[in-house]
C-alpha positions as CSV (number, residue, x, y, z in Angstrom):
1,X,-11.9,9.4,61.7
2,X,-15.1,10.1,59.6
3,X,-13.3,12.6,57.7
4,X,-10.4,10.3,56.8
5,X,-12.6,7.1,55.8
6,X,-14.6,10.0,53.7
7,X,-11.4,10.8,52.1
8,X,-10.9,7.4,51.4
9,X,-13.8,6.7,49.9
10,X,-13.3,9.7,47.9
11,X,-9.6,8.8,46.8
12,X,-11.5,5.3,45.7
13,X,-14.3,6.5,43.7
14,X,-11.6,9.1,42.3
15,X,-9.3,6.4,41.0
16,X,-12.1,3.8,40.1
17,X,-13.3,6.4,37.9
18,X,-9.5,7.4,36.4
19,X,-8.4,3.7,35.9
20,X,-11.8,3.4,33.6
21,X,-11.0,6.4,31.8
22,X,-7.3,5.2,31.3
23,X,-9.0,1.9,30.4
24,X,-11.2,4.0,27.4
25,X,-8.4,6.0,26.1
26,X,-6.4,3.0,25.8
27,X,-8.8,1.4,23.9
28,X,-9.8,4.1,21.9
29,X,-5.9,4.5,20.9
30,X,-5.6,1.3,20.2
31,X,-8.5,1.1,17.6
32,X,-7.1,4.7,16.3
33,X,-3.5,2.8,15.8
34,X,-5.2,-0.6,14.1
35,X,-7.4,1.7,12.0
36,X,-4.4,3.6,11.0
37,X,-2.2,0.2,10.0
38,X,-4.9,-1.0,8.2
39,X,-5.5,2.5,6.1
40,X,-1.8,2.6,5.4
41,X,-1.6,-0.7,4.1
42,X,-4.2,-0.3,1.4
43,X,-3.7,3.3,0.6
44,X,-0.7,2.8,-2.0
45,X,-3.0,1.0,-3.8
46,X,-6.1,2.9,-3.6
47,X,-5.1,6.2,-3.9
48,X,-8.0,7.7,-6.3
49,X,-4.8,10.3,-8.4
50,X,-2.8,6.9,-9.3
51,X,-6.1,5.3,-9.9
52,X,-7.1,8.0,-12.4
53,X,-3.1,7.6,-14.1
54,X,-3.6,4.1,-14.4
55,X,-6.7,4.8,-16.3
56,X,-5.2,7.3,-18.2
57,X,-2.0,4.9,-19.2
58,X,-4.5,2.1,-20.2
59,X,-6.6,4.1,-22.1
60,X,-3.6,6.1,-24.2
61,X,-1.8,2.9,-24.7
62,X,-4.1,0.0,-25.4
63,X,-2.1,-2.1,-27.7
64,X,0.7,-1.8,-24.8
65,X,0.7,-4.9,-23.5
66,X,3.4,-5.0,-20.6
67,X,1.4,-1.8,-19.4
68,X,-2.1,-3.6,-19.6
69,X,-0.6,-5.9,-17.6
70,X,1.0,-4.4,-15.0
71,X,-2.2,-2.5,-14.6
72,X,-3.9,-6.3,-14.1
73,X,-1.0,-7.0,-11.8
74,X,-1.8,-3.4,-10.0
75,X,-5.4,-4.7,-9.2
76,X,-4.7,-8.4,-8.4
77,X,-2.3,-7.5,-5.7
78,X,-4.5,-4.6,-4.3
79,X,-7.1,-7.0,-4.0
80,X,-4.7,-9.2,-2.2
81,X,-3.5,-6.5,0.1
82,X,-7.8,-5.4,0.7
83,X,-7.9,-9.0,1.9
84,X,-4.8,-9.4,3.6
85,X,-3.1,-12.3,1.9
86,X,-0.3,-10.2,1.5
87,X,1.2,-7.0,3.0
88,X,2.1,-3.7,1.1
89,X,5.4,-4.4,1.1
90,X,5.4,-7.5,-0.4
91,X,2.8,-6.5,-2.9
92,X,5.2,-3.6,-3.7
93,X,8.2,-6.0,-3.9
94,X,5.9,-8.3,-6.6
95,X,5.0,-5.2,-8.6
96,X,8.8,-3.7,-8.9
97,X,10.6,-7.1,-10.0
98,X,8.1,-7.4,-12.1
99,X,8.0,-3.5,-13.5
100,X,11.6,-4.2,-13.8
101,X,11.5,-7.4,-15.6
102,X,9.7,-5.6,-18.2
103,X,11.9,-2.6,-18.5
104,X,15.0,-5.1,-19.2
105,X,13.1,-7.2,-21.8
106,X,12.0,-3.5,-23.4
107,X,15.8,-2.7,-23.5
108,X,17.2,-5.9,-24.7
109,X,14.2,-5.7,-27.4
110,X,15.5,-1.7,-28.4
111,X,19.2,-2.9,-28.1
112,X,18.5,-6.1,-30.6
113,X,16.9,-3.4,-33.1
114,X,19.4,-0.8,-32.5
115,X,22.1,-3.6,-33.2
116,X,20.2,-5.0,-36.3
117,X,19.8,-1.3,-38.1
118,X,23.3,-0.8,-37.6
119,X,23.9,-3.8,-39.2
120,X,21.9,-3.5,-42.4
121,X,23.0,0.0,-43.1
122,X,27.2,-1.8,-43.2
123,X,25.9,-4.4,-45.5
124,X,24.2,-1.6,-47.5
């Protein structure tokens, strides 16, 4: 009888001590996962190589203004994502349509001009 209430109490310290270590990890994996989310969502945006393009664009092209501002936009919403008012992906969605808003009005701009040179050179 002493031998098998020993083993019990044993078996009970043994599995106290497991269900706190199963506790830890869990815990531990948990803050590893949230760390992880929270890394990911800000990294698109903080990334120091597209940082140092941005800089790059901005300086090369100062008179660009649809690239100056984009590069505003940029900031704005990585300060928004840092914050969490908004998530990557709906900064990302923000920054495309509006990336692409630009690249139409560019187009249209170069198609007007293309369309207006052609023009002058038949009346010439």
């Amino acid at each position: 009888m002493k031998i098998k209430n020993g083993f019990k109490e044993i078996l009970t310290k043994y599995n106290k001590e497991r269900k706190k270590r199963i506790i830890i990890v869990l815990m531990l994996s948990s803050l590893f996962v949230f760390y992880t989310l929270i890394t990911k969502e800000t990294s698109h945006y903080s990334n120091p190589k597209a940082h140092l393009e941005w800089i790059a664009l901005i300086e090369k092209y100062p008179d660009d203004m649809p690239l100056q501002t984009l590069h505003a936009l940029r900031l704005g919403l990585r300060m928004k994502v840092e914050r969490g008012d908004i998530n990557l992906d709906e900064a990302t969605e923000v920054f495309e349509k509006i990336k692409k808003s630009f690249i139409k009005k560019k187009d249209q701009l170069e198609n007007n001009s293309k369309k207006q040179e052609k023009g002058s050179i038949v009346k010439a």
